[in-house]
C-alpha positions as CSV (number, residue, x, y, z in Angstrom):
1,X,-18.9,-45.2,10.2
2,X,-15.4,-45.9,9.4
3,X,-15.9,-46.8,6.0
4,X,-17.8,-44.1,5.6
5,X,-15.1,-41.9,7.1
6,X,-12.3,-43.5,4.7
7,X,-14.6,-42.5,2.0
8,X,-14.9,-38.9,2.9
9,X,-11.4,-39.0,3.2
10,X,-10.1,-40.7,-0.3
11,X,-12.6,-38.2,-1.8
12,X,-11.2,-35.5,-0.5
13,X,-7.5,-36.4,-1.1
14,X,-8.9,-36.8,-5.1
15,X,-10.5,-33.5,-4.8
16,X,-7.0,-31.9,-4.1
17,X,-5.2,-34.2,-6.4
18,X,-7.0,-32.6,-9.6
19,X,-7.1,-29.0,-7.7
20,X,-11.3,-29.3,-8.3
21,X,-13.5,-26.7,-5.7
22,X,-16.1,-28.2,-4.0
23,X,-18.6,-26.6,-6.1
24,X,-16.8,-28.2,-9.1
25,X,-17.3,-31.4,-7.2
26,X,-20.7,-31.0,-6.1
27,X,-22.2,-29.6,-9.5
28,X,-20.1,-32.6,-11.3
29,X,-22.1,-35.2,-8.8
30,X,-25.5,-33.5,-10.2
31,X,-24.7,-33.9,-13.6
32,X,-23.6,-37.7,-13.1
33,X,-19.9,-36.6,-13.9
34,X,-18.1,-39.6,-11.7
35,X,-15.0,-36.9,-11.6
36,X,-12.8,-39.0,-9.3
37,X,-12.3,-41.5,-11.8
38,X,-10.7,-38.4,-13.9
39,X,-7.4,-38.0,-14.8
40,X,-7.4,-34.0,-14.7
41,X,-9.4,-31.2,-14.0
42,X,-9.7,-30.5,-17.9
43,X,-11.2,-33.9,-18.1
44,X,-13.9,-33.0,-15.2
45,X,-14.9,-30.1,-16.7
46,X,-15.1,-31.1,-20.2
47,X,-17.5,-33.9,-18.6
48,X,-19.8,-30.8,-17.2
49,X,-19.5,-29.0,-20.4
50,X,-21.3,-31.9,-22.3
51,X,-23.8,-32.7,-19.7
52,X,-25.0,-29.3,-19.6
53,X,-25.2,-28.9,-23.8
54,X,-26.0,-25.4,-25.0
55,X,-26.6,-24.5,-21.2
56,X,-23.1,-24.1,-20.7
57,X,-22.6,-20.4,-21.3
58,X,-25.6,-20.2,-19.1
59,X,-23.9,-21.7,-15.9
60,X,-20.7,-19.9,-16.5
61,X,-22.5,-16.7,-16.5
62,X,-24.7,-17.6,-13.4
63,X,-21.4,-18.8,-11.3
64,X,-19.9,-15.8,-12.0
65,X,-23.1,-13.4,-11.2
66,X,-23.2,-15.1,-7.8
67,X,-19.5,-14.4,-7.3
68,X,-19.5,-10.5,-8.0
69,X,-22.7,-10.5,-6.0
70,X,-21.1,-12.5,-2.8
71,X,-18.2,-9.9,-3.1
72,X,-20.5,-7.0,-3.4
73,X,-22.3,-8.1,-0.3
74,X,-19.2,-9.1,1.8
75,X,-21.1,-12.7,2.1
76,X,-18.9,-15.4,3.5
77,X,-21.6,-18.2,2.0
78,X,-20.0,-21.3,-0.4
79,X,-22.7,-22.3,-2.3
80,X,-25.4,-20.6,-4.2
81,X,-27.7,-22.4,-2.6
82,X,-27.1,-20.6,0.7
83,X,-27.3,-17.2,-1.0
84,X,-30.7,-14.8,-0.3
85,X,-30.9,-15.3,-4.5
86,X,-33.8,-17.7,-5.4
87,X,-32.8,-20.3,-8.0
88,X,-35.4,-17.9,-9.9
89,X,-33.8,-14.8,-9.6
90,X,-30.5,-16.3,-10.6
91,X,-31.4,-17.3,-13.6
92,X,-33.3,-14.1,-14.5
93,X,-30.6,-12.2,-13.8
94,X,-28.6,-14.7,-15.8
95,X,-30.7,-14.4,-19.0
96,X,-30.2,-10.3,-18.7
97,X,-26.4,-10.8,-19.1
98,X,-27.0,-13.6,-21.7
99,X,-28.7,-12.0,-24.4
100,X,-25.4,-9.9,-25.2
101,X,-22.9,-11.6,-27.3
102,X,-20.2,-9.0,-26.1
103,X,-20.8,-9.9,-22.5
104,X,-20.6,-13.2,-23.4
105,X,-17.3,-13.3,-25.3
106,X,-16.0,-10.8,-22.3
107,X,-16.4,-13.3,-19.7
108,X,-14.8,-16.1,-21.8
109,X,-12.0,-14.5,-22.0
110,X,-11.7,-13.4,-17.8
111,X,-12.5,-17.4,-17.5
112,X,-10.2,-18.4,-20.3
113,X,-8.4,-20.3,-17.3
114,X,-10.2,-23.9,-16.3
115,X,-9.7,-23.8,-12.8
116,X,-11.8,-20.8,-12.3
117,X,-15.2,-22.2,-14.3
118,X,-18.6,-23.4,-12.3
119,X,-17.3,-22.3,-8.9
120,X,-17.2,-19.2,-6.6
121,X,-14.6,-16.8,-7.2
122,X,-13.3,-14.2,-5.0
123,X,-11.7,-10.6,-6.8
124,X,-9.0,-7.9,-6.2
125,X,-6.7,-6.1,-8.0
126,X,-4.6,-8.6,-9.4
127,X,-5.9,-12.1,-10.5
128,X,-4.2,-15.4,-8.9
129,X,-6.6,-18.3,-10.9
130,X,-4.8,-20.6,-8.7
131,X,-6.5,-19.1,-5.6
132,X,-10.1,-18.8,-7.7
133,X,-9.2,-14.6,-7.8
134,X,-9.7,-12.6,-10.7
135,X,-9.5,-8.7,-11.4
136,X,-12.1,-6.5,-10.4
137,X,-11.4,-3.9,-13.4
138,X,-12.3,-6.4,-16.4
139,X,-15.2,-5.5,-18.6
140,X,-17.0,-8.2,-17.6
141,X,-17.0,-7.7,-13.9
142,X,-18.1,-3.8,-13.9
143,X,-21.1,-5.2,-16.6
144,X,-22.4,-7.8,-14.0
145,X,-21.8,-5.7,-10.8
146,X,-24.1,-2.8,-12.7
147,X,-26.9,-5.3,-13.0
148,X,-27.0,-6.2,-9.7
149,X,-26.7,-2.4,-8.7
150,X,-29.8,-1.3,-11.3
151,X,-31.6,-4.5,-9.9
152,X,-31.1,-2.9,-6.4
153,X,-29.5,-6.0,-5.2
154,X,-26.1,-3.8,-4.7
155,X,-25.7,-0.4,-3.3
156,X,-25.4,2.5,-5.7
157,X,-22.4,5.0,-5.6
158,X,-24.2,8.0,-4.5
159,X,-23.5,11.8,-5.7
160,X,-21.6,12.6,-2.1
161,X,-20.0,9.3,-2.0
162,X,-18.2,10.0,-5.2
163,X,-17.8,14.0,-4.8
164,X,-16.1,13.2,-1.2
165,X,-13.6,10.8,-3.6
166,X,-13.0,13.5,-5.6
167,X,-12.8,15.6,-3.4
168,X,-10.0,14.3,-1.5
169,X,-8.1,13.4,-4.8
170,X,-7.9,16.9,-5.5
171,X,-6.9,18.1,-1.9
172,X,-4.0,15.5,-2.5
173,X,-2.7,17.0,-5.3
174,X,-3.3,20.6,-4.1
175,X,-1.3,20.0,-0.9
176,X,1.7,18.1,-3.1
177,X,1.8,21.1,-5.7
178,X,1.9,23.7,-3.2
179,X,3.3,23.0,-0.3
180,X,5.5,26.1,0.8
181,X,8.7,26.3,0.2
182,X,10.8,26.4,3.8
183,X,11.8,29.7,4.7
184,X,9.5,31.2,2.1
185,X,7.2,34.1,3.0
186,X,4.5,34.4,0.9
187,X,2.3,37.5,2.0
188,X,1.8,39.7,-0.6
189,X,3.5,43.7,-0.3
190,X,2.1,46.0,-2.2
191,X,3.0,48.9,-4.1
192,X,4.1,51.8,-1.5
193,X,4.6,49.2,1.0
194,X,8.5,48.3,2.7
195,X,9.1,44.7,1.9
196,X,8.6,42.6,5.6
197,X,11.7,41.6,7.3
198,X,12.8,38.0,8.4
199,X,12.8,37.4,12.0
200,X,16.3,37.3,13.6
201,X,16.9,33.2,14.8
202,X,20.6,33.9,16.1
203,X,22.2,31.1,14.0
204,X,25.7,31.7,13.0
205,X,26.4,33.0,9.6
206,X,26.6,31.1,6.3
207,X,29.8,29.3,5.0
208,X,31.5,30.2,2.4
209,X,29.8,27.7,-0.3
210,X,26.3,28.3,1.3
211,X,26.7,32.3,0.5
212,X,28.3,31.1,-3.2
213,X,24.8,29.2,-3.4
214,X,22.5,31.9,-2.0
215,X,24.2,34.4,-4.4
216,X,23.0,32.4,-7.4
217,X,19.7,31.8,-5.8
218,X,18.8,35.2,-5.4
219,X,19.3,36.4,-8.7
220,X,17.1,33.6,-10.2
221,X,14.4,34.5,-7.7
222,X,15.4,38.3,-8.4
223,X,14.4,37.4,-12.2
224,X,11.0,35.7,-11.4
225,X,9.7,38.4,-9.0
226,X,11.1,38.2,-5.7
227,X,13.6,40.6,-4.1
228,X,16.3,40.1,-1.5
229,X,15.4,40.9,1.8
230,X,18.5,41.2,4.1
231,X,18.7,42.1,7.8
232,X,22.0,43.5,9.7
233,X,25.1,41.7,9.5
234,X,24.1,39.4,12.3
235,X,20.6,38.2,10.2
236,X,19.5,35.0,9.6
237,X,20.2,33.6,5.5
238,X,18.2,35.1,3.0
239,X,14.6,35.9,2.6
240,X,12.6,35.7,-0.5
241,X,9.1,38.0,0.0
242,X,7.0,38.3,-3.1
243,X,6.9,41.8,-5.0
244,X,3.5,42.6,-6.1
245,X,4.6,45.2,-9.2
246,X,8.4,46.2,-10.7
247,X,9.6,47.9,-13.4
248,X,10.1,46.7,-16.5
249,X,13.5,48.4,-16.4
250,X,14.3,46.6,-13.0
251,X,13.6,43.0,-14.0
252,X,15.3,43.1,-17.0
253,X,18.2,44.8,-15.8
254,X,21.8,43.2,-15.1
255,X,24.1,43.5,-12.2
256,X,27.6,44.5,-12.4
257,X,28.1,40.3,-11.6
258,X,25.9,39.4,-13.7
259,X,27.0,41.4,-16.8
260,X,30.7,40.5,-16.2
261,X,29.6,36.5,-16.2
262,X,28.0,37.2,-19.5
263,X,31.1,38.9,-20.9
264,X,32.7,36.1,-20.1
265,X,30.7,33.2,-21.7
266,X,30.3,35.2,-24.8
267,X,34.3,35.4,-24.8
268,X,35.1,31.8,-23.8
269,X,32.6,30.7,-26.6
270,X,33.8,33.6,-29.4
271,X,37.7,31.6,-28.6
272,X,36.0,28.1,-29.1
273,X,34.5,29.2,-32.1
274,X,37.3,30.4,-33.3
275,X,39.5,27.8,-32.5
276,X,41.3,25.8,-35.9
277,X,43.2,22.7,-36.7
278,X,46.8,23.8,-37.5
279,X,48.2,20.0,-38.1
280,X,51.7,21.2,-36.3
281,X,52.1,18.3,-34.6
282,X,53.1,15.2,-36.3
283,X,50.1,12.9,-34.4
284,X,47.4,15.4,-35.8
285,X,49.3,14.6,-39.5
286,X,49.7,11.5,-39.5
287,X,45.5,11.4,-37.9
288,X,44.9,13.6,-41.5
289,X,46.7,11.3,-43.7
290,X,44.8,8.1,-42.2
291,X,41.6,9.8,-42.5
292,X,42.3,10.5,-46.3
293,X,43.3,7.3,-46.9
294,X,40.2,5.7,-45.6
295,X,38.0,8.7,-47.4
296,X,39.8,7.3,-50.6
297,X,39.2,3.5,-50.2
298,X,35.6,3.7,-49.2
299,X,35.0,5.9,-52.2
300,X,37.3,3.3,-54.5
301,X,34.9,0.3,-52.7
302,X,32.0,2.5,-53.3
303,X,32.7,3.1,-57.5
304,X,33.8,-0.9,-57.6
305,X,30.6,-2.1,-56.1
306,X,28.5,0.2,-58.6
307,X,30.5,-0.4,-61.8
């Protein structure tokens, strides 16, 4: 019992030493691999590859069909063995997935790493081959896990499942694109009706930068179809209520402020446009005369390069 013990135990020390699963080990031991005497996991497996011949690609495939099914069905089992899959069925549904040559070259590329061949793997977003995890959004995944769903060894997405999903995608978006704005009313008034008044909340009166900011605020919302709604002198900051209908005069009319800002843009940029070097000083000379100077030896470095 002890020796058997010290066995068990040396065996699984090797195990971990070359980072092998213990359906690596297990399916290694069938084949008459002796992987213990190995020096790496890439020697193991090579061992398994020649043993099994042209029934490689076969196993790989079949490992991996188990895996997507365990994860389909939640299963917490190790071995296929202990699966509800007859050694039958596995290998029907393993000849399915065989017979396509892209499906074939799709899952040698997920298992392109060494560690994660002739085992159980587990899947998630991200892929960890150090843990046995690989992605759940590669081609060859989605291929296998439709198999197993048209086989009706999976569940199918049904119609409600994936209208709910989309569903509540779209209420997502709906509620981040138009959430109201605070302080906003946004009941409509129509044509002959008085524009709704904001309730009075008592709080003290703006600053003098918060009625600089309102100012420009209101006559951006004035341009875009909102109008100014403004209580006593003891009213709460502005209102914006949405105006159904204006004039075409109205909206494209300028205030008094407005106008006066313009006239003054248009004058600061007619000065800067009209704005010329005068070379009084003798820095701006002497800045002309170096920039001639270069001009004149890039052009002489120029014609003595050419000729």
């Amino acid at each position: 019992m002890n020796d058997y013990e010290t066995e068990q135990g040396k065996a699984a020390l090797r195990q971990k030493e070359l980072d092998l699963t213990p359906n690596q080990c297990e399916l290694a031991e069938s084949l008459g691999v002796d992987w213990q005497s190995a020096d790496s996991l890439a020697d193991v497996l090579q061992g398994v590859e020649h043993e099994l011949g042209q029934r490689n690609i076969q196993e790989l495939i079949r490992w991996f069909l188990l895996s997507v099914y365990r994860h389909g069905r939640n299963g917490k089992w190790e071995r296929p063995q202990d699966s509800d899959l007859s050694e039958d069925e596995q290998y029907r549904l393993t000849a399915k997935l065989a017979d396509s040559d892209e499906y074939k070259l799709s899952l040698l590329t997920v298992l392109k790493d060494s560690r994660c061949r002739y085992t159980l793997l587990k899947f998630g977003k991200s892929r960890n081959p150090a843990r046995r995890i690989l992605s759940n959004t590669t081609k060859a995944f989605k291929q296998a896990q439709q198999l197993l769903r048209e086989q009706e060894l999976l569940p199918r997405i049904t119609a409600r499942k994936a209208a709910t999903s989309v569903e509540e995608r779209a209420g997502t978006e709906n509620l981040e694109t138009s959430a109201p704005v605070e302080g906003a009313v946004t009941s409509e008034v129509g044509p002959g009706d008085e524009p709704a008044m904001p309730p009075d909340s008592g709080e003290q009166p703006q600053s003098e930068q918060e009625s600089v900011n309102t100012t420009a605020v209101n006559r951006r919302a004035a341009r875009r179809g909102f109008q100014e709604s403004r209580g006593d002198d003891s009213a709460t900051p502005v209102q914006f209520v949405a105006v159904a209908a204006q004039a075409e005069t109205e909206d494209d009319a300028l205030s008094e402020e407005e106008f006066e800002e313009l006239d003054k843009a248009l004058r600061g940029a007619a000065d800067s446009s009209a704005q010329r070097w005068t070379y009084n000083t003798n820095e701006e000379r002497f800045s002309l005369l170096l920039g001639v100077l270069a001009g004149s030896a890039a052009c002489v470095l120029v014609l003595w390069l050419i000729y």
